[in-house]
Each structure stands twice: as C-alpha cells, then as structure tokens.
C-alpha positions as CSV (number, residue, x, y, z in Angstrom):
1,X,-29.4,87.0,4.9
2,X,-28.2,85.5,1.8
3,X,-30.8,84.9,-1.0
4,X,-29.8,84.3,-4.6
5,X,-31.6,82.7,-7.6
6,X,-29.8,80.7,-10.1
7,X,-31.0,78.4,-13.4
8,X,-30.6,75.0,-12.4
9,X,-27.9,73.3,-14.6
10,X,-28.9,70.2,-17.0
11,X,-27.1,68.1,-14.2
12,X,-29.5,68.1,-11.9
13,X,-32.7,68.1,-14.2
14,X,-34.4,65.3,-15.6
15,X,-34.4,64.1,-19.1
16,X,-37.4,64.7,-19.8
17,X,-37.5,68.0,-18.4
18,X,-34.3,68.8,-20.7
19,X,-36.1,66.7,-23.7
20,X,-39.1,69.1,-23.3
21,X,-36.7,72.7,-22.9
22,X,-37.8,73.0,-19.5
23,X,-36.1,75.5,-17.3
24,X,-36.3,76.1,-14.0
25,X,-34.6,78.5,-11.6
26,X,-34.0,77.9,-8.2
27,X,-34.3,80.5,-5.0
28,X,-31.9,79.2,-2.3
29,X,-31.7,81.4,0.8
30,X,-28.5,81.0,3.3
31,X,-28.0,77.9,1.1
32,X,-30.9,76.4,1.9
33,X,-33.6,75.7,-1.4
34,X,-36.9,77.5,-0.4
35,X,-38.1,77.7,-4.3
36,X,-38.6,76.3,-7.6
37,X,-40.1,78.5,-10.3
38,X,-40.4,77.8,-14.0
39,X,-40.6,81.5,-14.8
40,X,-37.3,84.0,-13.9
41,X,-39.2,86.6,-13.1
42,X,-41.5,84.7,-10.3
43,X,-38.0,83.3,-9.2
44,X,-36.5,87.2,-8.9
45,X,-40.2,88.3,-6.9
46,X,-39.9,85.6,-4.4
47,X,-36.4,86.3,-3.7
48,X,-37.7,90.3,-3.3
49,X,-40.2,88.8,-0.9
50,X,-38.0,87.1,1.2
51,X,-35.5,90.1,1.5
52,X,-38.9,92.5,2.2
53,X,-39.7,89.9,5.2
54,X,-36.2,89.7,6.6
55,X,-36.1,93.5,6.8
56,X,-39.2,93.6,8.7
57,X,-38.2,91.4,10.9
58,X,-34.8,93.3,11.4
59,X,-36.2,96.5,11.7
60,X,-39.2,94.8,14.5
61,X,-36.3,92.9,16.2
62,X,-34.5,96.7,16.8
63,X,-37.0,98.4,17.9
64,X,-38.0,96.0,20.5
C-alpha cells in the first residue's frame, strides 16, 4: 500500500484560503484522497494509522 502526504499547492486552494495563509496537507493512499488536515503533523499520524492498519490486516490475512 501506497500512502504519502503532500501540501496541497496554491492551485488547487481557494482564494481565500491563500488570502488567509491557510495550508493544508493532503493524505492520499494508492492515489486515492482519504485526508485533509490543516496541521502536518495530524497529516503524518494519519498516514502512520493507515500503514499500522494495513499491517494488521496483512499479518491476519497470513495467518489465516
């Protein structure tokens, strides 16, 4: 599985949210958008979530 976080580029924000300085990174797993966070960090913890899970579920899907 393939989960990365990036900043979401002043393209594809709104003015106002580039008037106001708002950033915002996105979580996007297999290319897919599965978050939106306004803080890095929270951005970087769900992606650690969502890796966590997907081990789980690897390591379940073995043993059965």
């Amino acid at each position: 599985m393939t989960v990365k976080v990036t900043e979401r580029d002043d393209a594809h924000m709104s003015h106002e949210g580039i008037a106001a300085g708002i950033r915002i990174w996105d979580v996007h797993q297999q290319d897919l958008l599965v978050g939106m966070f306004h803080s890095e960090t929270d951005a970087h913890s769900y992606k650690a979530e969502l890796e966590r899970e997907e081990r789980q579920r690897s390591r379940e899907t073995a043993e059965s």
